[in-house]
C-alpha positions in Angstrom: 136.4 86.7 78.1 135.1 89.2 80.1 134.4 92.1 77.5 132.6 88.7 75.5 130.1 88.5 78.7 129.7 92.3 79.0 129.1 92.6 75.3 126.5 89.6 75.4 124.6 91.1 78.8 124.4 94.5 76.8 122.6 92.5 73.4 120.5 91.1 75.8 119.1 94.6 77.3 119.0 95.7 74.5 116.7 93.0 72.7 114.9 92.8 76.0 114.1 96.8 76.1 113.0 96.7 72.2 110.7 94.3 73.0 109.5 96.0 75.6 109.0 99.5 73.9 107.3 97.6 71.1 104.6 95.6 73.1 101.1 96.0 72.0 98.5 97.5 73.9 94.8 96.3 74.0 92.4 99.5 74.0 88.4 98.0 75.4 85.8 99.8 74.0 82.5 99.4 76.1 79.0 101.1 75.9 76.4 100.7 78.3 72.8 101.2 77.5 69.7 99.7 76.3 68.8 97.7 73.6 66.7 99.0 70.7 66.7 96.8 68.1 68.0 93.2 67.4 68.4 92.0 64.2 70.4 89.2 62.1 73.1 91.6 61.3 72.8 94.4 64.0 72.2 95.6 67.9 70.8 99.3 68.3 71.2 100.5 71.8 70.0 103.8 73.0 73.6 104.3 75.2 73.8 106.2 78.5 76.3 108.7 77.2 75.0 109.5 73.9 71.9 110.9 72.6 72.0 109.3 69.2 71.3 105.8 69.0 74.5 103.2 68.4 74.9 100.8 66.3 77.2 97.7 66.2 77.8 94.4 64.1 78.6 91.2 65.5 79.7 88.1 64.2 79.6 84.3 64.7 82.5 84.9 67.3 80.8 87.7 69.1 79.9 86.2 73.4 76.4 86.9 75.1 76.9 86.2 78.3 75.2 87.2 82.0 76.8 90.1 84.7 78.3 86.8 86.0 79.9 85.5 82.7 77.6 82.7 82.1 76.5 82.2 78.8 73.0 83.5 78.1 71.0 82.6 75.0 70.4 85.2 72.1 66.7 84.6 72.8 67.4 87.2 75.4 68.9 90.0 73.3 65.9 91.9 73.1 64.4 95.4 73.0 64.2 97.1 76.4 67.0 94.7 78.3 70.0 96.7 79.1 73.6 95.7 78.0 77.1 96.4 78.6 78.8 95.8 74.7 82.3 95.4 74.2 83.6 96.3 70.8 86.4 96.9 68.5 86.0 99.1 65.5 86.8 98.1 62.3 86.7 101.4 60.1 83.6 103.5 60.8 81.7 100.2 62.2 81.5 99.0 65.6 81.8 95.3 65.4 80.7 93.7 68.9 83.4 91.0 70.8 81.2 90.6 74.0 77.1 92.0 75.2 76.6 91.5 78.9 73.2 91.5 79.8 72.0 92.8 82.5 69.0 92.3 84.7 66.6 95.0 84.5 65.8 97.1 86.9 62.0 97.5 88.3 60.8 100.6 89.5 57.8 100.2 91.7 54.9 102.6 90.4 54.2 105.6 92.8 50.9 105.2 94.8 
């Protein structure tokens, strides 16, 4: 009876560490930068860490939402309004899950 429970303890560490040391991890992708270009199939933003412009998709599942996590409208998706996009890539493209977007900053003119 014994050896049955020590045998059955040791399956159990064993399933239990192969589940472990197959767990998935989640990798997010952000960019932060400005936005370009909005158009029915794409978002161009001029990105804080690259020279070249970026370019993403985004689907019918992709979130617009506010620094706060409020849902914003796409209405304000436009050129000059800086973002925060969270994407996955899907091959070469960058398909866009999430834009935050952020509230601009004003810089006062000199005088």
């Amino acid at each position: 009876m014994k050896h049955i429970i020590h045998s059955l303890v040791f399956s159990a560490v064993m399933v239990f560490a192969a589940n472990v040391m197959h767990a998935e991890t989640t990798t997010v992708t952000t960019s932060e930068g400005t936005i370009t270009q909005f158009s029915p199939d794409t978002i161009v933003i001029k990105s804080t860490t690259s020279t070249d412009p970026l370019t993403y998709s985004y689907t019918k599942t992709t979130t617009y939402v506010d620094e706060a996590g409020n849902p914003v409208a796409t209405s304000t998706i436009k050129s000059g309004v800086p973002v925060t996009v969270y994407y996955d890539k899907n091959g070469n493209k960058m398909v866009a899950t999430k834009v935050v977007v952020k509230k601009a900053t004003v810089i006062p003119p000199r005088g």
